[in-house]
ROVEXDREN-430272 format. One record per residue: x, y, z of N, C-alpha, C in turn. Coordinates in steps of 0.05 Angstrom, whole numbers, plus 5000, padded with zeros to 4 digits. Layout:
<recs>
XYZXYZXYZ/...
</recs>
This chain:
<recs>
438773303865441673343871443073083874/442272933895443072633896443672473868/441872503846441272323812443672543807/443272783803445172873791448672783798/448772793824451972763838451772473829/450372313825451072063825452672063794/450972153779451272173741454772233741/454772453762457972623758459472453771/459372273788460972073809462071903786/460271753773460571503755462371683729/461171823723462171993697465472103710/465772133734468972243739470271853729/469171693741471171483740471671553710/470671473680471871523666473171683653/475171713648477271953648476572113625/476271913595475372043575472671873569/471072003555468871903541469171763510/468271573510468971493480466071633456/465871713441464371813423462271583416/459671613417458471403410457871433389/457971023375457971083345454171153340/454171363317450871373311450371043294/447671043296446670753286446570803257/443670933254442770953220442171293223/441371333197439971513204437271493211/435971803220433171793240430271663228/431471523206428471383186428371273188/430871113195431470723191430670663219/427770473222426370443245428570173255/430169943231430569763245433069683250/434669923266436170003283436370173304/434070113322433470343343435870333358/436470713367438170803376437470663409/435070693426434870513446432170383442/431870153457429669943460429269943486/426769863491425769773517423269513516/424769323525423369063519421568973542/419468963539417768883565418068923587/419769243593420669333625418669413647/419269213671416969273691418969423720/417469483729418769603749416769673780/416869583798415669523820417069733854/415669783861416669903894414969763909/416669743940415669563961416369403961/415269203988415868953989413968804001/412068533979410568374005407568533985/405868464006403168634010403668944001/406169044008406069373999407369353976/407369223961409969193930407269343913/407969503897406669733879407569623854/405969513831406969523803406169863797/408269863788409270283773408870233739/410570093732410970023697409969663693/408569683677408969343660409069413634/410169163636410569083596411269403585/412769583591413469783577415769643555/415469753521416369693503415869933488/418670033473419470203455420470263443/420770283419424370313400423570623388/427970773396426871013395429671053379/429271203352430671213325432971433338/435171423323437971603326436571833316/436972123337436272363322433272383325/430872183343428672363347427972413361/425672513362424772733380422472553401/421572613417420472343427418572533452/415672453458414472673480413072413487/413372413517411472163532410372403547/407272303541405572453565403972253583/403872343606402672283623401572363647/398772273666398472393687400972393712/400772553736402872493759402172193768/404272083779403971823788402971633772/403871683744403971433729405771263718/408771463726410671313721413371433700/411571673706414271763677417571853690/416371933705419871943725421471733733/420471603741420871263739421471213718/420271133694421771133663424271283657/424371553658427071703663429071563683/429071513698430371383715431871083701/430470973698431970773688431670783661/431370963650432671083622437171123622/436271273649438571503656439871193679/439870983673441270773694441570883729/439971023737439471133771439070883785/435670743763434170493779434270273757/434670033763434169833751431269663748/430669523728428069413716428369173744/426069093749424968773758425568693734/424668713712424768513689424268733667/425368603641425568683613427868833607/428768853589431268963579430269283578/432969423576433969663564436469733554/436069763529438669753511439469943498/441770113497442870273480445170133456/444870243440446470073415447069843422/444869683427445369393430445769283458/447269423472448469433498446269443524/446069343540444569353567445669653582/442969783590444170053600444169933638/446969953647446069863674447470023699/447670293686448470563711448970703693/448871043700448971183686450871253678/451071523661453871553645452871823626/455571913609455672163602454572223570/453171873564451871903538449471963542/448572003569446172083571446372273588/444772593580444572803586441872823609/441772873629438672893649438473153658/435473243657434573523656432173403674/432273443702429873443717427873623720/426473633736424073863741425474013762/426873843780427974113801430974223786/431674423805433374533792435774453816/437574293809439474083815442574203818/441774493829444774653821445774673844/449174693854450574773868450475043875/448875123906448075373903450775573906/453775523912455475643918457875693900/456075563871457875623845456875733833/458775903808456876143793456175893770/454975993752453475873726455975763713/457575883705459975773696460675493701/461575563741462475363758460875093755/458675103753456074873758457074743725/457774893711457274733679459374553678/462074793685465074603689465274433713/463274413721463874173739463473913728/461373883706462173663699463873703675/463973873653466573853642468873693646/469473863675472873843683471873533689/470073363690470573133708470472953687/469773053657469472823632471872833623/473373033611475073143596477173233611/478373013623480773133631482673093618/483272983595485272973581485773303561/482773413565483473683549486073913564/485074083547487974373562485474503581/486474613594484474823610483774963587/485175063572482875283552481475193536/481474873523479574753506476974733530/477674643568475574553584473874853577/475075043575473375293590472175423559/472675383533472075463506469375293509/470175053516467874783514465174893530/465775043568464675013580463275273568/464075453557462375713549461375673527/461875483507459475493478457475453488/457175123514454575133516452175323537/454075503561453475753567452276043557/453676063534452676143516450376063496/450575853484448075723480445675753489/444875723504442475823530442376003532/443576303524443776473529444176603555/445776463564446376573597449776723600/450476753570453176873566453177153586/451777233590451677563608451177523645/450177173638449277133678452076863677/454076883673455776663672457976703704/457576923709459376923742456776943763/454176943758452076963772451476643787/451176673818450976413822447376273824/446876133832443476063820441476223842/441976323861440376513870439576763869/441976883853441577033833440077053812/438376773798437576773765434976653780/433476683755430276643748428976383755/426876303755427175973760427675903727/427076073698427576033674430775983662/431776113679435276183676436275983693/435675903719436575623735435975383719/434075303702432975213678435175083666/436175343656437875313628440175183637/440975223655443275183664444374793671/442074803679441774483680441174423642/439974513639440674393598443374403594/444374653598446474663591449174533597/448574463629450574293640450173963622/447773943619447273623614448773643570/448173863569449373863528451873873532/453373983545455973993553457373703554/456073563565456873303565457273163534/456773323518456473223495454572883496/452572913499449872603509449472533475/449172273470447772203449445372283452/443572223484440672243486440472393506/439272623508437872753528435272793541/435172723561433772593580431772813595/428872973584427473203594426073063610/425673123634423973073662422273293668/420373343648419373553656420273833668/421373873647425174123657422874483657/420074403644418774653640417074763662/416174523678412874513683412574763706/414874853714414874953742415175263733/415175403695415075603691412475703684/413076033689410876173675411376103640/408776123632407976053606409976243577/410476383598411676593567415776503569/415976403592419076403605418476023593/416675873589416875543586416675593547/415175763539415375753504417775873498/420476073509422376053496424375923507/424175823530425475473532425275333510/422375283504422174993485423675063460/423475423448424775463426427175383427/428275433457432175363446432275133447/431574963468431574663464431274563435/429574653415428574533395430674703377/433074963381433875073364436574853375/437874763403440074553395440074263392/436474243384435673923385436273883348/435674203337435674203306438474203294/440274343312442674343306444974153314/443774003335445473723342444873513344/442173493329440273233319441172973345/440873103363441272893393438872773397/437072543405435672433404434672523430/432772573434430872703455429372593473/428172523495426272453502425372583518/423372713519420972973538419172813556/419472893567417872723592415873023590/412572983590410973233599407573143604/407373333611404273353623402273593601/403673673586402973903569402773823544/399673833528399773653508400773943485/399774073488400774323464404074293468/405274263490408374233489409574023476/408073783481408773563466408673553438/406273643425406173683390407773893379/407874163393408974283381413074223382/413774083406416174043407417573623392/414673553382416873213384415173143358/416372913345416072733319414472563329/414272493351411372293366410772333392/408472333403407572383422407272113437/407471933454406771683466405171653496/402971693495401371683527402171463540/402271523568402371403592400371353597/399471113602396570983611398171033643/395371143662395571133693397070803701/397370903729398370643740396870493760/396670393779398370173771398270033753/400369933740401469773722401569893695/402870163695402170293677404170213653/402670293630403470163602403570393579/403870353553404070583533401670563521/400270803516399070773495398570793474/398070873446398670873418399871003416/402170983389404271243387401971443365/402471743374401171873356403672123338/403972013316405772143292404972443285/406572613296406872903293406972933271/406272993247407172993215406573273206/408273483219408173763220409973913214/410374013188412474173177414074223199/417074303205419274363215419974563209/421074783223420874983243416775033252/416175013271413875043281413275343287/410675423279410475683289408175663305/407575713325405375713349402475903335/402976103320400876193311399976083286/401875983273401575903247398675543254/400275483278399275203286396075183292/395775433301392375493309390675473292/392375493261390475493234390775173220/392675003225393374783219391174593230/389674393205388074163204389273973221/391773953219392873683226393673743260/394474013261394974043289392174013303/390474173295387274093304387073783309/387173683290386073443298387273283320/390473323313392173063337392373273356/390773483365390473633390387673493405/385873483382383373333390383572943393/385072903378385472603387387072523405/389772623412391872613436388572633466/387672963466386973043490384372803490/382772793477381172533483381772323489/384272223483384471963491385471963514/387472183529388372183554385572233572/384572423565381772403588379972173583/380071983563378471803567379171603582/382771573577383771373597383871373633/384371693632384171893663383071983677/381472083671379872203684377572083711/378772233721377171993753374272073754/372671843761369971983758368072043782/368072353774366772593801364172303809/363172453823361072363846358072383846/358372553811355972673817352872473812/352472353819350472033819349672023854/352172133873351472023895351172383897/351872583890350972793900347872873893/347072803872344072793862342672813888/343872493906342172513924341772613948/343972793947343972973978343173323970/342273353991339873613997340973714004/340874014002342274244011339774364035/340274474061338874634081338674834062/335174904075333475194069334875414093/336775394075338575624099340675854081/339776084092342076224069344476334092/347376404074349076414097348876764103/349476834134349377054147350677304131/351777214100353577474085351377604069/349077424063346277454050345377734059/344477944037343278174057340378044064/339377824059336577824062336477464076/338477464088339777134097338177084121/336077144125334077034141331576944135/331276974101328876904096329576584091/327176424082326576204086328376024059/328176214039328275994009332176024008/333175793996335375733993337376003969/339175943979341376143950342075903945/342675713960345275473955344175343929/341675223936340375123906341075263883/340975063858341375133833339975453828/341375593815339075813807339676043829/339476273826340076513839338176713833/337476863845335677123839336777303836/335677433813336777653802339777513776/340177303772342277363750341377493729/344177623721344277753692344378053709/342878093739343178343758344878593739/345578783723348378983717348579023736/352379143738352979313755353379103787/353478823787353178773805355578813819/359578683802361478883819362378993802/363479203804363179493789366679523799/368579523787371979713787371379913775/372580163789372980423782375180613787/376980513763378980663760381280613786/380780303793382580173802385380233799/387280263824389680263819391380173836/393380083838395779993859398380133852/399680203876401880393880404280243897/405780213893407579973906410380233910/411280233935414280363936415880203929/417780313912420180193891422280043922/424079943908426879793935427279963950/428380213932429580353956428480603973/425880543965424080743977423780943978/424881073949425481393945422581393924/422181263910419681343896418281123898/416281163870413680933873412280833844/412480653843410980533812408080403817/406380493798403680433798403280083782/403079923793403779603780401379693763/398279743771395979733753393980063759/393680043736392380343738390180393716/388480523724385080523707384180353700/383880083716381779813715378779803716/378179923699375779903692373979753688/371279543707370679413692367479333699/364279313689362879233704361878923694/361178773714360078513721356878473725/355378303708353378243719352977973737/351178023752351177703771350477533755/351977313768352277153753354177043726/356377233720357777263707360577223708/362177003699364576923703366477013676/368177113688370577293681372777153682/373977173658377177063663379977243655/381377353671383477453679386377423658/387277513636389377383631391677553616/394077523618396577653616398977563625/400377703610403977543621404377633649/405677373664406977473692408477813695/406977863713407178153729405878363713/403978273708401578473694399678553710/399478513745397578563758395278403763/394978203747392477993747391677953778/394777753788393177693819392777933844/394278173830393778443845391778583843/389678573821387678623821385478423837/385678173833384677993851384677993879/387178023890387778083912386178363931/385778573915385178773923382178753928/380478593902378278523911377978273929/379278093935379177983961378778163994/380778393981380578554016382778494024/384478364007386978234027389378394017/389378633995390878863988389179133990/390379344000389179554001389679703975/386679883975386079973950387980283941/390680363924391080563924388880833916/388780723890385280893884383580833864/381580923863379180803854378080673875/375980493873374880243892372680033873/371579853888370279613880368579603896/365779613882363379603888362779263889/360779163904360178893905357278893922/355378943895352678893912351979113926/351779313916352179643934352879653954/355479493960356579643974360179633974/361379773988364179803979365679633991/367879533980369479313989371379553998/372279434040374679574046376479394060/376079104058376578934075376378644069/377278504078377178184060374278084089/372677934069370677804087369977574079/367577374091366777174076364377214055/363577414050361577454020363677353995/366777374005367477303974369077013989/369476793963370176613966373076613956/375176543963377576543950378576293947/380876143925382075943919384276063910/385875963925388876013912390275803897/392775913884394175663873395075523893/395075483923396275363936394875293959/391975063957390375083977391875194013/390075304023391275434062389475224073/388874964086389374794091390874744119/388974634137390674624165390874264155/393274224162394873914154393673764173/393073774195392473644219389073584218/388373684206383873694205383773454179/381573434181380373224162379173454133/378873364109378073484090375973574100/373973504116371173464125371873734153/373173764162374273964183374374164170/376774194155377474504137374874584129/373174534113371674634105369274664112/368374554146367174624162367374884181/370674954177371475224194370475474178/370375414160368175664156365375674149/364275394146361075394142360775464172/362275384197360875464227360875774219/362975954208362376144215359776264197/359176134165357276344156354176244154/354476044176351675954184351675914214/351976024222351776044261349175974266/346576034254344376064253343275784248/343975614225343075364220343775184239/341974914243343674734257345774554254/346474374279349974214259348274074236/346573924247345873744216345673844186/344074094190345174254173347374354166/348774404176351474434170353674274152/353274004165354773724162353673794136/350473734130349673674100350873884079/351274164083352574314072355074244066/357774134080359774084076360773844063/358473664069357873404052356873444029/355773564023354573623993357173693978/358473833983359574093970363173873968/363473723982365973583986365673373969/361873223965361373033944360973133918/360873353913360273483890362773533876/365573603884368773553885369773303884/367673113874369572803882371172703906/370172773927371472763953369672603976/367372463958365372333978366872173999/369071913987370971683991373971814009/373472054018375772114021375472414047/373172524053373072784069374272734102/373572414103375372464127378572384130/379672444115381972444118383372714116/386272594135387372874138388073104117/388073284120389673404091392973304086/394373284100396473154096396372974090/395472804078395672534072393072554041/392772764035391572794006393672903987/393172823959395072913941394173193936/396073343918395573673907392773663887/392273483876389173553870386873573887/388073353901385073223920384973543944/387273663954388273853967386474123955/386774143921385674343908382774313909/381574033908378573963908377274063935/378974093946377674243987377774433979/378674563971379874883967377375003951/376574843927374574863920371674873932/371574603949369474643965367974843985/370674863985371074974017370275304008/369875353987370075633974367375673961/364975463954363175443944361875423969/362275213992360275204013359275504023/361175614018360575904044357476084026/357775993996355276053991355976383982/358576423970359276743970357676913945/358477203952356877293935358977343899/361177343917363277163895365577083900/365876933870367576643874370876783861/372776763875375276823865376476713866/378476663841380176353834383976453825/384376463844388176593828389576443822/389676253794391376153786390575953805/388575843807387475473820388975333814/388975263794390974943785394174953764/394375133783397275283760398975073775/399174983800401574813809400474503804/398774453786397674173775398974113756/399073893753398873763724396773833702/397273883684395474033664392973713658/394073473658390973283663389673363681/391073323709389673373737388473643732/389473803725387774043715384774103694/385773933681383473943659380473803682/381073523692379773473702377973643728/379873883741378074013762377174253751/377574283723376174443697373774353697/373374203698371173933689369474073722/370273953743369173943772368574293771/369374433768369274743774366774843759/367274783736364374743717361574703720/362274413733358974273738358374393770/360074463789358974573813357874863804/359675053789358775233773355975343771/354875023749352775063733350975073748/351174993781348874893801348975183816/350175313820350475573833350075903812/350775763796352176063779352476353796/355176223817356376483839357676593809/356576913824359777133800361777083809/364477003789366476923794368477013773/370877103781373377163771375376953774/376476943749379576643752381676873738/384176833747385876913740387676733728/388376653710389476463690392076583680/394476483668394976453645394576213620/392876093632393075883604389475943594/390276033564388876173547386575883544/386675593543383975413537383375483566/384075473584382275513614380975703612/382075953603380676243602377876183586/378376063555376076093543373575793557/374475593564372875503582371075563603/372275783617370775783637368676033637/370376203619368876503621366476603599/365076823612363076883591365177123573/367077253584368777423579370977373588/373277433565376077393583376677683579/378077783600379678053607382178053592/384178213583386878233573387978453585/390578343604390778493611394678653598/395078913599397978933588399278903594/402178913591404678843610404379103628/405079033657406179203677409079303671/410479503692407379653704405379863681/403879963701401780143691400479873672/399979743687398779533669394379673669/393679543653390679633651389079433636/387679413625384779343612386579423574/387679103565387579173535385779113519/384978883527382378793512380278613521/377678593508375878403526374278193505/375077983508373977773479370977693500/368677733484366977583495366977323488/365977073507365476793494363676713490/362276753466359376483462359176343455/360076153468360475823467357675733493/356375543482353875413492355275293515/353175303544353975233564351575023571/352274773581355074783602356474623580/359374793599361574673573363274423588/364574283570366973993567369474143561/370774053565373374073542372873933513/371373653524371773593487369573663472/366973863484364873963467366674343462/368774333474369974563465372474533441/372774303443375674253424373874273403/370974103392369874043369368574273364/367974473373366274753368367874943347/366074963320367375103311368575493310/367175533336368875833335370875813363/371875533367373775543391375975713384/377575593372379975643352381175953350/377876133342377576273332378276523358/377076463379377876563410380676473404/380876263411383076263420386276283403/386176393373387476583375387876873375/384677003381385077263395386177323417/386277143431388277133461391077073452/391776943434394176863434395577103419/394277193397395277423376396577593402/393777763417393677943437395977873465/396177653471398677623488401377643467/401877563448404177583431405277873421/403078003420403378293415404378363446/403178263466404978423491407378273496/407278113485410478003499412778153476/411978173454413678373445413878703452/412378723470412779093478413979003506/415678893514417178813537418979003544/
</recs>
């Protein structure tokens, strides 16, 4: 809100905007529309001074399209920033047609990640606000013709007296595009304007963006974390090497027919490949390296936990290896359903109905469908933490009526007391499902399982003072220690960064391979699904959502991401998920 009011403060002083002249056209490399000459940029002061950017250098052509990816906290917001004149460089230039950019202004359009709106104006109001403050020399009916093409545009012509708590977080979205095109910007400025949508509400964003990036050949720059977003939406992709001192790394040239089609892309050589060379080189540069060298050498207690029907005998569950996998029938849905009373409480809609499904131990399942298909409601119900309308869920003969510790849960949003040490949280429930063992035993359980998460260097610290991965890596732990009879995952790393994600892909995996607990993930992102699962579930649009389809996966375990990118029947999954979600998003 602050970046934004500032943009509109500076932009009221000038009365009118002058039209900026275009350079060349978008081929001619040696007239870049902006440059960035050896820009460094630093926080702190003293002993606490943080290098963020060095030597950042770039020349970016009139009219392209432009995708910087990178992990969180390497700097890309920061780059936006003094892209958009907010913050100034320590050192190196930044130039627009020649010119030093040194505060912001109305040739540059900014689209942040939050949604930056006046909550007490309708959609309209928020657009004409900056209008009325560029163009005041227009008539009121050129301001208000002006302020509705680009309202319209976005398609928000029908939510245009609606104010932002009214609309979607997809529709609050647009609105900020739309306010920032309105400005008529030579360059528009994406801050990760998607990351915070569901998957089906962020691909027809990217379409309109890319339908007035085609029609107003405005030079672009995407700030993202999403490498399929980046190829399929820009003319080059440019990695962010981590920070400190973070730098660029090779530009990689999109050279992919124009208009893009997402299914068409799944069959494309070239998309293959700069999908497989982009994602390798970011995890080669990123990827922080787990623990597992120092977990080798820690021992797990000959102790099984109290949810065990037979948790008094001597020999371990925790150890690698389980008795009885491959078990049938181990949890069994039958004709599962949920019944929800409508608003006004006169009737009742069934969100999911005849879920059918059986599990052997040892068998991981992956969950997947467009938002409000029931996924985390089915989840939920087998947690114990929603009551069952009808049908029920068997688990190990016997019936789930109640949430307990036999099942392990992870949410998208680790629960986390802020005040305990990583090493605390996830001791509050090993006390409870080993009362029986001693503390030493105990400790070694919570230590194992926290070093096995990359968290050796770090368990005693508070949870407040860990980042959203390191937060999700407890959550993890903390859900494996209890030793359940299964593992449930709702949408784990949906509030990550899709690196930070890939990487606790990686961690979820190899703790995985050491347990093989039965486990359910509820996903929408279709490479996680076929990663993790022996089967992915499909589920329909709600309500009366159910069981549309079930792809088995036999892909050789244990799996990578990059022994999955190079496998040749990846592809092949994964566009049966994608076909099969496309077909439901058209029965909407």
């Amino acid at each position: 809100m602050i970046a934004t009011a500032k943009i509109i403060e500076i932009s009221m002083q000038k009365s009118t905007r002058q039209e900026s002249t275009r350079l060349a056209p978008a081929n001619d490399a040696a007239n870049p529309l902006v440059e960035l000459k050896n820009v460094c940029k630093s926080y702190g002061e003293g002993k606490h001074r943080t290098s963020i950017l060095k030597d950042i250098s770039l020349d970016i052509r009139d009219g392209e399209f432009i995708a910087i990816v990178g992990f969180s906290g390497s700097g890309k917001t920061t780059l936006v920033s003094l892209l958009a004149g907010l913050i100034h460089p320590d050192s190196g230039e930044l130039l627009k047609n020649g010119q030093p950019i040194t505060q912001p202004g109305p040739d540059r359009g900014v689209v942040f990640q939050n949604y930056s709106l006046i909550p007490w104006l309708t959609v309209y109001e928020n657009v004409a606000l900056a209008v009325d403050a560029l163009f005041k020399d227009w008539t009121p009916a050129q301001r208000r013709a002006h302020t509705e093409k680009y309202v319209k545009m976005v398609n928000l012509g029908r939510a245009m007296d609606k104010k932002p708590a009214e609309l979607s977080g997809g529709m609050r979205q647009r609105v900020n595009v739309a306010r920032a095109l309105a400005a008529n910007p030579d360059i528009l400025l994406l801050d990760e304007p998607l990351s915070a949508l569901d998957a089906l509400t962020r691909g027809n964003l990217q379409d309109e963006i890319l339908q007035i990036w085609d029609q107003d050949k405005k030079t672009v720059i995407l700030i993202t974390n999403d490498v399929d977003e980046a190829i399929y939406m820009a003319d080059r992709v440019i990695p962010l090497k981590p920070g400190p001192d973070a730098s660029f790394g090779p530009d990689f040239v999109i050279d992919l027919e124009r208009p893009r089609d997402r299914t068409a892309l799944n069959h494309d050589p070239k998309f293959k490949r700069l999908r497989t060379d982009i994602t390798r080189y970011l995890m080669d540069i990123g990827m922080q390296k787990t623990q597992a060298e120092i977990g080798d050498r820690l021992k797990l207690p000959d102790v099984r936990p109290n949810t065990s029907n037979d948790w008094k005998l001597d020999t371990s569950a925790l150890k690698p290896g389980q008795r009885d996998l491959g078990k049938p029938r181990y949890l069994e849905f039958a004709n599962l359903a949920k019944i929800y009373p409508t608003p006004d409480g006169n009737s009742t809609v069934k969100v999911v109905e005849g879920f059918d499904l059986k599990m052997k131990k040892g068998e991981f399942i992956s969950i997947i469908g467009h938002s409000g298909c029931g996924k985390s409601t089915v989840l939920s119900m087998t947690a114990g933490l929603n009551s069952i309308s009808e049908g029920g869920i068997i688990l190990d003969n016997r019936e789930i009526d109640g949430a307990g510790p036999d099942r392990g849960v992870v949410f998208q949003a680790p629960s986390l007391f802020p005040w305990l040490t990583a090493f605390d949280n996830v001791m509050l429930g090993v006390d409870k499902v080993y009362p029986h063992a001693s503390k030493d035993e105990r400790c070694d359980i919570v230590e194992y399982y926290l070093t096995r998460v990359g968290l050796a260097d770090a368990m005693y610290k508070k949870a407040a003072d860990l980042s959203n991965g390191m937060k999700q890596r407890v959550g993890i732990a903390r859900a494996f220690a209890l030793s359940p009879k299964l593992l449930l995952l709702d949408e784990p790393f949906g509030m990550l960064d899709s690196l930070t994600r890939w990487e606790l892909q990686e961690v979820l995996m190899e703790v995985w391979e050491r347990t093989h607990v039965t486990a359910i993930v509820v996903t929408h992102d279709v490479d996680e699904a076929i990663l993790l699962a022996d089967r992915v579930v499909m589920m329909t649009n709600g309500p009366h959502a159910r069981i549309g389809k079930i792809q088995e996966i036999n892909l050789p375990r244990p799996r990578s991401r990059k022994a999955l990118l190079a496998h040749p029947d990846y592809y092949h999954y994964r566009e049966s998920l994608l076909t099969f979600l496309n077909e439901c998003e058209h029965t909407h």
